[in-house]
C-alpha positions in Angstrom: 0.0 0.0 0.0 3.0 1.9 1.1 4.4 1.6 -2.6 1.1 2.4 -4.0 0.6 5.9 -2.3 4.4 7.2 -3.6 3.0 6.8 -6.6 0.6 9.1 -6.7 2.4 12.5 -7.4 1.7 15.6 -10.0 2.7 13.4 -12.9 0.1 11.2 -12.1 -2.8 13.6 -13.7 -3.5 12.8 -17.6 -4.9 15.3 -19.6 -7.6 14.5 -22.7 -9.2 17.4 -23.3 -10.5 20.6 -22.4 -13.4 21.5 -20.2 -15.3 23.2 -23.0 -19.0 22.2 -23.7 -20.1 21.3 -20.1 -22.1 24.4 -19.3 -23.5 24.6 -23.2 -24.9 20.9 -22.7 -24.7 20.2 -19.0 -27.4 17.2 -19.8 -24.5 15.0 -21.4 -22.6 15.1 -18.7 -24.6 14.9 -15.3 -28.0 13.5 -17.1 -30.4 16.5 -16.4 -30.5 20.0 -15.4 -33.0 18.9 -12.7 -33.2 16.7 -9.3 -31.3 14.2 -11.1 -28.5 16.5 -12.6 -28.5 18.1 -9.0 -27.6 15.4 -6.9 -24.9 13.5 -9.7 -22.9 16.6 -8.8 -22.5 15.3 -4.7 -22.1 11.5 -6.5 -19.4 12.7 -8.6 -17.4 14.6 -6.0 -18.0 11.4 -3.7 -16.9 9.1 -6.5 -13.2 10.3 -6.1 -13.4 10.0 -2.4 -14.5 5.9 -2.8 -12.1 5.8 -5.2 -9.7 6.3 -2.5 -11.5 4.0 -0.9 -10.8 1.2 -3.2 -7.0 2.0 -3.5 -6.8 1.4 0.4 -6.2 5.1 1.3 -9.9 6.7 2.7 -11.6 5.1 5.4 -14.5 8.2 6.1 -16.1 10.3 3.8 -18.3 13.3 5.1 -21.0 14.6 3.6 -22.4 18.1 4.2 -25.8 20.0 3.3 -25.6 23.2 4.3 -28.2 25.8 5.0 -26.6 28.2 2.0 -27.3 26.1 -0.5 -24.0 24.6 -0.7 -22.7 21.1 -0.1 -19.2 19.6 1.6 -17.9 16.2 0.5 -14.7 15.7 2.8 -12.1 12.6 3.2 -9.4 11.3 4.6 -7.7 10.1 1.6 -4.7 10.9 0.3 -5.4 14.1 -1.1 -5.4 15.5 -4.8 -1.6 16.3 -5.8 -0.6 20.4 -5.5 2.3 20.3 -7.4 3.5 21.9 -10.6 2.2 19.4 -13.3 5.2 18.5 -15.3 3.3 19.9 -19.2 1.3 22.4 -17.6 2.2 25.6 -16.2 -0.8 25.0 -13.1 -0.6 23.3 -10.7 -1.6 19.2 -10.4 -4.9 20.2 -8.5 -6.0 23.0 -11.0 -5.6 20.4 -13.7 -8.0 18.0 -11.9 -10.6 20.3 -11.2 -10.6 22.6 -14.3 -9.8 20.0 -17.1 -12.6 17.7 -19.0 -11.0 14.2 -18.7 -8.1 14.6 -16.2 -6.9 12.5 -13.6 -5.3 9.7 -12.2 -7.3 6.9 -13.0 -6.0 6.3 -16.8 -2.7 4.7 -16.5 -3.7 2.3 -13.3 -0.5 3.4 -11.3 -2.5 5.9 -8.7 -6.1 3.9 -8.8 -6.0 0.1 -9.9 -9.8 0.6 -10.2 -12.1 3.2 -10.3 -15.8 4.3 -10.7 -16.5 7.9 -11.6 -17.8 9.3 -14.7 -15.5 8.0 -17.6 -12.6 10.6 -16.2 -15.1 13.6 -16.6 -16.2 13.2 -12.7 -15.0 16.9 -10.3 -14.8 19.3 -13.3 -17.9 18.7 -13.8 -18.6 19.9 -10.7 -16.5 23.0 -11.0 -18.2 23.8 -14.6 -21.5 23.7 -13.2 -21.2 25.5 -9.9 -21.5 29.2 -9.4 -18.4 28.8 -7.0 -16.4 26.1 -5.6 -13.8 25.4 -3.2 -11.3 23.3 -2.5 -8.9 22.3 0.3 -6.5 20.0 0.6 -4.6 18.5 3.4 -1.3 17.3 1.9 2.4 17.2 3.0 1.8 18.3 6.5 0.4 22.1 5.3 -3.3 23.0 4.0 -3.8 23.9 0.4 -6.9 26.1 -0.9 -8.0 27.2 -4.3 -11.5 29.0 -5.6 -13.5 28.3 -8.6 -16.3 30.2 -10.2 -18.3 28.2 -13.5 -15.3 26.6 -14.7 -12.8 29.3 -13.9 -9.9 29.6 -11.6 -10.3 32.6 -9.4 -7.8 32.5 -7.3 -4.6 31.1 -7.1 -3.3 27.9 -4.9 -2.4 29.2 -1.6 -1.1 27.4 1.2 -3.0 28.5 4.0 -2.3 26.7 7.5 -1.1 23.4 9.0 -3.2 20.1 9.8 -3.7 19.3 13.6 -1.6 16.3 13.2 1.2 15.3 11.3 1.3 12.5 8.4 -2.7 14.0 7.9 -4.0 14.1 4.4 -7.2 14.4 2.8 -9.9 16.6 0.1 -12.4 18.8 1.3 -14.6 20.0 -1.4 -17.9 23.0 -0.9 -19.6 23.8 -3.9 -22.8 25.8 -4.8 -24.8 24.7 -7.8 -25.3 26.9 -10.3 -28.8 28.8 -10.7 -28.1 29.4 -14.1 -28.0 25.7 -14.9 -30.1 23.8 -12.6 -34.2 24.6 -12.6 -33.8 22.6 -8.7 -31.6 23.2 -6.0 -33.2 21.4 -2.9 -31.6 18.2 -2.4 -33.3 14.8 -1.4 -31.9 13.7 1.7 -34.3 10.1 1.1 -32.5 9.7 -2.4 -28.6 10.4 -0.8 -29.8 8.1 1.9 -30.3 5.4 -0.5 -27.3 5.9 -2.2 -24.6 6.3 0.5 -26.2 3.1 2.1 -25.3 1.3 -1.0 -22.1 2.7 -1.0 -21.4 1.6 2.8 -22.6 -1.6 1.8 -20.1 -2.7 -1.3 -17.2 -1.5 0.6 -16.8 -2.8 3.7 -15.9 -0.6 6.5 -16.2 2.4 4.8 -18.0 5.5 7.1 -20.3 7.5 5.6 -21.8 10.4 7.4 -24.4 12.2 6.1 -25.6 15.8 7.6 -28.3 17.8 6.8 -27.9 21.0 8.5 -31.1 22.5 7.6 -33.5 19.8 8.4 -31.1 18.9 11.8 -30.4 15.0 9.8 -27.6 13.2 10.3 -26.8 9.5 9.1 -24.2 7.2 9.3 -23.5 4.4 7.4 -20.7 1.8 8.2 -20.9 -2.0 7.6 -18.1 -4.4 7.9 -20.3 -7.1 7.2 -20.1 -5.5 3.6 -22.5 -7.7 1.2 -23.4 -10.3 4.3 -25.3 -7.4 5.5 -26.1 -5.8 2.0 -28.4 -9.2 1.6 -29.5 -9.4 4.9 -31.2 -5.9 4.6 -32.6 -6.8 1.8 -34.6 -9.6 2.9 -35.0 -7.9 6.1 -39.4 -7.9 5.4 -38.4 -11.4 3.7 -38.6 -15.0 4.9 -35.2 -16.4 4.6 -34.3 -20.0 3.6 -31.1 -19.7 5.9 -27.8 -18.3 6.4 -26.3 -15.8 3.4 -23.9 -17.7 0.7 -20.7 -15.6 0.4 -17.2 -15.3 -1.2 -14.7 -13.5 -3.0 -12.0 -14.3 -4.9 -9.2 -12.3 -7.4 -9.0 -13.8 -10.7 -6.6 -12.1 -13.3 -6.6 -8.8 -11.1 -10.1 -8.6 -11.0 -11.9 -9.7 -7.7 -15.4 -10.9 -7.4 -17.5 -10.5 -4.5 -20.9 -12.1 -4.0 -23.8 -13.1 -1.5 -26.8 -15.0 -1.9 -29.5 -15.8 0.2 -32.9 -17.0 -0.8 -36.4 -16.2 0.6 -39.8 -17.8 0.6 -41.0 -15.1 -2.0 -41.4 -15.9 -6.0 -39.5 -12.8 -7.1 -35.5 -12.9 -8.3 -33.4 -9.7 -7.3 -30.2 -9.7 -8.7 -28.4 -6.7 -7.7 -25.1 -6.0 -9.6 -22.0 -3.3 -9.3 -18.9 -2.9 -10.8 -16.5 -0.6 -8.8 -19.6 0.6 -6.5 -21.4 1.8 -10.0 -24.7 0.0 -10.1 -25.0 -2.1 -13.6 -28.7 -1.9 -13.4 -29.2 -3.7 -17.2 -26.5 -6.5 -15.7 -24.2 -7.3 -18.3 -21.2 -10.0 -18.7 -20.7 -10.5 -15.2 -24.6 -11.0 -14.5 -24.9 -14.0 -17.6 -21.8 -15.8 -15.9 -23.5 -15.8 -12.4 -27.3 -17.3 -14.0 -25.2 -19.8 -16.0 -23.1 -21.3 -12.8 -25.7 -21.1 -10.6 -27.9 -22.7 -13.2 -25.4 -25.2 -13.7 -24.6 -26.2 -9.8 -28.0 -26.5 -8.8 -29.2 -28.8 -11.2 -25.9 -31.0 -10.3 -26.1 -31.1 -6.9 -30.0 -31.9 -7.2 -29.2 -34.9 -9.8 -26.4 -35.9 -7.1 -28.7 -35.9 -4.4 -31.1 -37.9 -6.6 -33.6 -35.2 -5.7 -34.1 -34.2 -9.4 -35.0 -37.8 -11.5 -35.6 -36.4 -14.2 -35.1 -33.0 -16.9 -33.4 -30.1 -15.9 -34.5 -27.2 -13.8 -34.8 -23.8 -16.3 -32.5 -20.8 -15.0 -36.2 -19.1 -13.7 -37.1 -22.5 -11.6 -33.6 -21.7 -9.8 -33.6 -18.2 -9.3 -37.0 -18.0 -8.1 -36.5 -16.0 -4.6 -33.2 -15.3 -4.6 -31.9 -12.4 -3.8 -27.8 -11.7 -4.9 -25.6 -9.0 -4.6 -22.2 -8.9 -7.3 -20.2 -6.9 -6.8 -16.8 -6.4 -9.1 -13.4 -4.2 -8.5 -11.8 -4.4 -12.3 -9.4 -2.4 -13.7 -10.3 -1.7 -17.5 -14.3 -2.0 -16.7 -16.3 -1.4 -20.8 -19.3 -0.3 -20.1 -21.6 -0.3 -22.8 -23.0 3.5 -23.2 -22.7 6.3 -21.6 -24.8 5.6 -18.6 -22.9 2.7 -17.8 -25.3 0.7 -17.0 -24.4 -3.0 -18.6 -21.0 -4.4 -18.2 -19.1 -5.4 -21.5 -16.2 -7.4 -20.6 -16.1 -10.4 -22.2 -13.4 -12.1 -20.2 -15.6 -11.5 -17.3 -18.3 -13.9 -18.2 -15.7 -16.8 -17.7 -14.3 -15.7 -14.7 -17.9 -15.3 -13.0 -18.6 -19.0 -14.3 -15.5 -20.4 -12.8 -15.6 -19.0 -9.5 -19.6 -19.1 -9.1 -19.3 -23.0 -9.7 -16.2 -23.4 -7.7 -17.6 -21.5 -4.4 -21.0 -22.6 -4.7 -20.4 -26.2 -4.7 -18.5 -26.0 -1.9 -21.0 -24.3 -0.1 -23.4 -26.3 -0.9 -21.1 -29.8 0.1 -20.7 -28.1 3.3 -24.4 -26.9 4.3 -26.7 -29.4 2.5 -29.4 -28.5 5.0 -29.6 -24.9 3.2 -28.7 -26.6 -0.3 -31.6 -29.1 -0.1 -33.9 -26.2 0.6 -32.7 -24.5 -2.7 -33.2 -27.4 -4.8 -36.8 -27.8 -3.0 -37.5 -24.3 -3.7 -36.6 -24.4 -7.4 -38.4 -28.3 -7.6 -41.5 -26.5 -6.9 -40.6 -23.6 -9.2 -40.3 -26.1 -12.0 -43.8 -27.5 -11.4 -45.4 -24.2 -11.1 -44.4 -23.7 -14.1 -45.8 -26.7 -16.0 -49.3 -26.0 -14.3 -48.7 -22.4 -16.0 -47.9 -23.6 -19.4 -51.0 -26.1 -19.1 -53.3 -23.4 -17.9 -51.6 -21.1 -20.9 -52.3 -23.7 -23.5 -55.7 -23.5 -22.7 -56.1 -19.5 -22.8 -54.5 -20.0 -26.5 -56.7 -22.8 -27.3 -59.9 -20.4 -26.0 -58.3 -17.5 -28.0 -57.4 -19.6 -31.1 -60.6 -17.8 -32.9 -59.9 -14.7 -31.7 -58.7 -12.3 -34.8 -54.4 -12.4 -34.6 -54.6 -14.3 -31.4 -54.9 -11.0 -30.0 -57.1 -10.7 -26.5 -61.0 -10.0 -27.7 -61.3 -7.3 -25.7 -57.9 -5.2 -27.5 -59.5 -2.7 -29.7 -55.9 -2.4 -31.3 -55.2 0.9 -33.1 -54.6 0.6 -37.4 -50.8 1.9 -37.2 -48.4 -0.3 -36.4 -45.5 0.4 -33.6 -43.8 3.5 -34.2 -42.9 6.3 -32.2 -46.6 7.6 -31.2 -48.2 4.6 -30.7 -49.9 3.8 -27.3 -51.9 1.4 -25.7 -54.2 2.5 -22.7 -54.8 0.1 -19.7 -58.5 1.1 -18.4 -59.7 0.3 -15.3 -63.1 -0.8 -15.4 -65.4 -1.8 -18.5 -67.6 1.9 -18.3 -64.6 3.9 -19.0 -62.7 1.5 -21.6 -66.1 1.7 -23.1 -66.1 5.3 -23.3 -61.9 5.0 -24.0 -62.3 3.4 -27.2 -65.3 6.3 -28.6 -63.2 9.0 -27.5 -59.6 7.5 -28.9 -58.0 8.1 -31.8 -58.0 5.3 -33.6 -55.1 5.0 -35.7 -52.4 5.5 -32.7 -54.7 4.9 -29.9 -55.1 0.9 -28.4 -57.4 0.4 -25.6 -57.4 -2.7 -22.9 -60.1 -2.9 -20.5 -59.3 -3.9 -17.4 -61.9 -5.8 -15.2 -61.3 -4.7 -11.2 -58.0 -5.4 -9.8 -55.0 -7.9 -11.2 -53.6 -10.1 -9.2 -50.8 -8.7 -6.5 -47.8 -10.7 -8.1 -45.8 -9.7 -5.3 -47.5 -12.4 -2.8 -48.4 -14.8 -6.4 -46.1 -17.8 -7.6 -45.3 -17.5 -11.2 -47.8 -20.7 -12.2 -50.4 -18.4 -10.4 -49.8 -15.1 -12.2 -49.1 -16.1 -15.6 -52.4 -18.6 -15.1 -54.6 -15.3 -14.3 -56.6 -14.3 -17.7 -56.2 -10.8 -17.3 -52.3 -10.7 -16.7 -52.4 -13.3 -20.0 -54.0 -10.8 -22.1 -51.6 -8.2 -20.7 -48.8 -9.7 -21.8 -50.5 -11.0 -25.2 -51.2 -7.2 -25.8 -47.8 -5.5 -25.5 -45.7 -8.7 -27.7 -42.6 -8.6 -25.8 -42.8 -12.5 -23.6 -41.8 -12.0 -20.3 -38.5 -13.7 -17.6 -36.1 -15.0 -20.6 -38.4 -15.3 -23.2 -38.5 -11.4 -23.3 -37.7 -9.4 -26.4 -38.1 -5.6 -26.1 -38.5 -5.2 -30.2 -41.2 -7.4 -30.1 -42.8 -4.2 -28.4 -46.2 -3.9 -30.1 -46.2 0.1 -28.6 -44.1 2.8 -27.8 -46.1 4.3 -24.9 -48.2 2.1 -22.5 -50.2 4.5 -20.6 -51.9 3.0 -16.9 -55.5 5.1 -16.7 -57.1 4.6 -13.9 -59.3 6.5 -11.0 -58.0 9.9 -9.4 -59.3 7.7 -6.4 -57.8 5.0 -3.5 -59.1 2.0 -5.5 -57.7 3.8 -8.9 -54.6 4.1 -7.1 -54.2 0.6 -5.5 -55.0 -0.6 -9.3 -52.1 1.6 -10.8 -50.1 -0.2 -7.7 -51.1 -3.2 -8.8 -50.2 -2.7 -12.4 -46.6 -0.8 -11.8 -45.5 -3.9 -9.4 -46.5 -6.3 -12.5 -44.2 -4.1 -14.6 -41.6 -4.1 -12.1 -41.6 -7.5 -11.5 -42.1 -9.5 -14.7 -41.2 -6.4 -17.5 -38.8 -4.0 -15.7 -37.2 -3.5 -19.1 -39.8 -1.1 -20.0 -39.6 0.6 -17.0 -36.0 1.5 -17.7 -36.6 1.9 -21.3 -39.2 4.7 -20.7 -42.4 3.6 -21.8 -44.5 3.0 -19.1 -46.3 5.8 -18.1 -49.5 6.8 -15.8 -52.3 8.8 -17.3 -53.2 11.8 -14.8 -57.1 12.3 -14.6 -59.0 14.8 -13.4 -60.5 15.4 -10.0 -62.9 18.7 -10.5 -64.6 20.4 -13.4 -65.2 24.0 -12.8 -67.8 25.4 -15.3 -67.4 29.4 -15.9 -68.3 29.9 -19.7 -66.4 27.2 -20.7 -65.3 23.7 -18.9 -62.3 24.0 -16.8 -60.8 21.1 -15.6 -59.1 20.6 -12.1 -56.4 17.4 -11.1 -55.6 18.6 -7.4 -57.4 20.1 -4.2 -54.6 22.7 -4.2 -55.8 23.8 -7.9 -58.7 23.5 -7.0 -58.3 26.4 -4.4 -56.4 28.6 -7.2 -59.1 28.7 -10.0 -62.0 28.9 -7.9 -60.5 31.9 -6.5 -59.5 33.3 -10.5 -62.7 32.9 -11.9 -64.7 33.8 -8.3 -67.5 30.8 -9.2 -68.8 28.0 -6.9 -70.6 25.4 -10.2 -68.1 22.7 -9.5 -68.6 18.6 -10.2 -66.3 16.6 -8.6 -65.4 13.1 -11.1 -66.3 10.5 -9.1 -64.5 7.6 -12.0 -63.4 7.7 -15.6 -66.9 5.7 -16.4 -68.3 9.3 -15.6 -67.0 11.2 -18.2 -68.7 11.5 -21.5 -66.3 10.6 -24.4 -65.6 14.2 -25.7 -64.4 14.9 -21.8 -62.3 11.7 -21.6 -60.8 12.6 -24.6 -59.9 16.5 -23.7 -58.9 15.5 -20.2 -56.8 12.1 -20.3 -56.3 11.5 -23.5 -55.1 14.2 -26.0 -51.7 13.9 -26.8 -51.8 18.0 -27.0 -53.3 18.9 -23.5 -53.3 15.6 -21.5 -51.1 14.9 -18.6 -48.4 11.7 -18.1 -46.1 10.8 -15.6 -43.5 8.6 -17.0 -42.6 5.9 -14.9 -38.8 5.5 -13.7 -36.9 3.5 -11.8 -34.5 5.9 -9.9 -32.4 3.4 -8.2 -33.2 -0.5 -8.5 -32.4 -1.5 -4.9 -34.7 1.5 -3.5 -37.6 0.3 -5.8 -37.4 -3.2 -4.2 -37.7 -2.5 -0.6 -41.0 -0.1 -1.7 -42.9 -2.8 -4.0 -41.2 -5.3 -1.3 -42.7 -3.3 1.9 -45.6 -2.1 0.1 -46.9 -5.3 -1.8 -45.4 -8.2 0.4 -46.3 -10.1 3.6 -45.1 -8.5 6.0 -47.9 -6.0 8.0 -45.7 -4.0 10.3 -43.1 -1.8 7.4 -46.3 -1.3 5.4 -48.2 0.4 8.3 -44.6 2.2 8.9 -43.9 3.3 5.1 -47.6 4.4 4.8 -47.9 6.0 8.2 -44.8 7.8 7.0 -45.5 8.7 3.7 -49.1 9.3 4.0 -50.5 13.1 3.1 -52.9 13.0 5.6 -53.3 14.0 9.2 -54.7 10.4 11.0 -54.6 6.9 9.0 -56.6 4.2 9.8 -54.5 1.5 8.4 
């Protein structure tokens, strides 16, 4: 480590290019000039503190909102280098902060690995804050420079001693720009979530979180690292036993992974490559599926528990819940979101290990393996009750015209970019769906009550249920393995339901189906909610009201009292349908998004699952209300 840290000096900093283009298109670089833009500048600036993390040199990272507006991300790394680059006539540190694509994670010497932002990570930050400081706590003296948008505003200047000798370490405050971002209140629920995660894949690591506004402080440190990543997620989940774990370096790249499955029918496989959350999987993900395929079938053909066939890759990942996390040194991530691993190599790698460590484990704790192998067993037989109960449902719809469900009214054009088919709750309102649509772009599917919850179903149970069947008919993709996103018979599926508690437990309903069995769309983008609604106001003309709070507002502008409160969708005449919920040009949609994946399964998890006592928490925290009667 000793050798490692010498290393890391003024010639260590790379340069690629400029800094030019960030403000212009600050979208391309930190995803959005909103909430999501907002907070990628804090994960950036803490991306080079876990960095320092990884190479062994940070063990605390603080993180600071402040009542101005402004953040602090402080560690006790190494601290970035203040010395004369050896090309440029700046210093190392004004290189790092002011130039688009420098550092010292491109020749390996300083970082082995690294997450980050492709390089573009803390100049980012500079470009798109109004001002910026930075300190830094490195051979024995404290170093400070000032940024404005980009610019260098003042020079380094050394400007005191740290408390205690051989102390190093980056503090960085920053205040996001006005000029770029349309928010600048940040969530502390949403850094929460992330930090945990962080604290989680690196064990040991404290993460301290303030909010000095709100009075909030958390802290996150778990040297349990993944044991206790997969124990909190299965915390509101029945576990099968104790959590499967190991590492092990292959070819300079380490793989880390814990497994430990539940009573539920739902697979969670959580994935990270240096701390950066792979949420479409990738490489590493299709080596893990394979071995584990693999081993279980094995083991249950040693144990003579399987007689006969082979148990599908769904049979044995039915209620598992897995965490993998990998520390590589050349990661290819396939687009700019980095969101899929593309390491070939890796896919081996995964497959070695996975089979080596997983049949030990299982030779040494057949009480735990056994219940696997039951689990998946009864996976596998699920599953030919489903295909029986589906063979029927084609055999009823064999007449049908296309093999389509009856009840589609499909629209004339097919898939292309404005083509949408609306789930309807209730057979009044797709009735009055399909006059008011237009028919050429516009599909409509019925819906009758509420789907089954698939978070408490078994597979056999969901895919038997008529309704999910002609769900899945409708939009063409397949679902589990058998899905294929350009099969994709729409570009927007729009859930329209009641402004109501039943509408709402419906549109639950739906989005955990969609979550569950098609997250692909999700993260694709074309799921979204239709917004109906509440209120019509009549002054003249028809004005139409979707909140209490708007409600307040126009009454108050046009100084009337004629209102008429939508009690359904199967209310409105066609004409109103149409101008309220389902014009392209005035309607309103929420697109559905999956902000982080591990997040999303605790809610549908909590909200959805078994267990009584976090629902009545989540809801009796998140309710809008003043008193719940849960």
């Amino acid at each position: 480590m000793a050798e490692q840290k010498s290393k890391y000096g003024a010639e260590s900093i790379k340069i690629l290019e400029g800094l030019e283009g960030v403000r212009k298109r600050p979208a391309m670089y930190v995803g959005s000039t909103g909430k999501e833009g907002l907070h990628h500048l804090i994960y950036e600036a803490v991306d080079n503190s876990v960095d320092e993390c990884l190479a062994g040199a940070c063990s605390v990272i603080k993180i600071i909102l402040n009542k101005d507006g402004s953040v602090i991300v402080e560690d006790n790394g190494r601290g970035i280098p203040v010395d004369k680059h050896p090309k440029l006539n700046m210093s190392a540190l004004e290189v790092a902060m002011t130039k688009l694509h420098a550092g010292g994670k491109f020749d390996k010497k300083s970082y082995m690995v690294s997450g980050g932002l492709h390089g573009v990570g803390i100049s980012c930050v500079t470009a798109l804050s109004k001002k910026l400081i930075v300190e830094v706590k490195r051979k024995n003296k404290i170093w400070m420079q000032e940024y404005s948008r980009g610019k260098t505003k003042t020079k380094l200047k050394e400007i005191g001693k740290v408390e205690k000798p051989g102390e190093t370490g980056t503090k960085i405050t920053f205040w996001p720009d006005p000029e770029i971002f349309s928010v600048l209140a940040f969530d502390m629920k949403t850094l929460i979530t992330r930090f945990r995660e962080i604290a989680f894949l690196n064990a040991g690591l404290k993460i301290v979180l303030k909010d000095e506004k709100q009075q909030q402080k958390e802290e996150f440190q778990y040297n349990g690292g993944l044991i206790e990543f997969v124990k909190w997620l299965n915390r509101t989940k029945e576990s099968l036993g104790k959590p499967i774990y190991f590492k092990r370096e292959v070819d300079h790249t380490i793989i880390e992974i814990s497994v430990q499955y539940n009573s539920s029918f739902q697979e969670n496989i959580f994935s990270f490559v240096n701390t950066i959350n792979t949420v479409e999987g990738g490489t590493h993900v299709s080596g893990f599926k394979t071995a584990l395929t693999r081993v279980i079938n094995d083991y249950a053909k040693k144990q003579k528990i399987l007689k006969s066939g082979s148990l599908t890759g769904d049979d044995v990942r039915e209620g598992i819940t897995a965490v993998i996390s990998l520390k590589i040194a050349d990661p290819q991530f396939e687009g700019q979101t980095k969101t899929k691993l593309g390491n070939s190599e890796i896919k081996g790698f995964m497959d070695s290990v996975v089979t080596t460590c997983l049949s030990e484990f299982f030779e040494e704790n057949p009480t735990i393996a056994k219940k696997i192998v039951n689990k998946s067993l009864n996976s596998a037989k699920a599953r030919f009750a489903a295909k029986r109960a589906k063979d029927l449902i084609r055999r009823k719809n064999a007449f049908s015209f296309s093999g389509l469900p009856g009840k589609l009214s499909d629209c004339s054009k097919k898939k292309s970019e404005d083509t949408e088919l609306y789930l309807v709750e209730g057979e009044s309102a797709g009735g009055s769906a399909k006059q008011a649509r237009n028919k050429e772009i516009q599909a409509i599917l019925p819906l009758k009550g509420k789907i089954l919850n698939v978070e408490k179903a078994s597979h056999s149970r969901v895919l038997s249920s008529e309704e999910i069947e002609n769900l899945i008919t409708a939009i063409g993709t397949g679902i589990g393995e058998n899905f294929r996103l350009e099969k994709l018979r729409y570009n927007k599926i729009i859930i329209m339901t009641d402004a109501d508690v039943d509408g709402q437990h419906i549109m639950t309903l739906l989005l955990t189906f969609f979550y569950r069995f098609m997250p692909e769309l999700i993260k694709n983008g074309n799921i979204y909610a239709a917004v109906a609604p509440l209120y019509k106001v009549r002054k003249k003309i028809d004005h139409y009201v979707y909140s209490d709070e708007e409600l307040k507002r126009t009454l108050a502008k046009l100084s009337t009292t004629n209102v008429t409160r939508f009690k359904g969708l199967g209310e409105m005449n066609p004409q109103q349908l149409w101008e309220t919920t389902m014009n392209p040009r005035t309607r309103k949609l929420k697109k559905i998004s999956i902000e982080d994946a591990v997040k999303a399964d605790e809610i549908f998890s909590t909200l959805m699952g078994d267990q009584v006592a976090p629902r009545r928490k989540f809801i009796a925290e998140n309710a809008r209300v003043a008193s719940l009667d849960i």
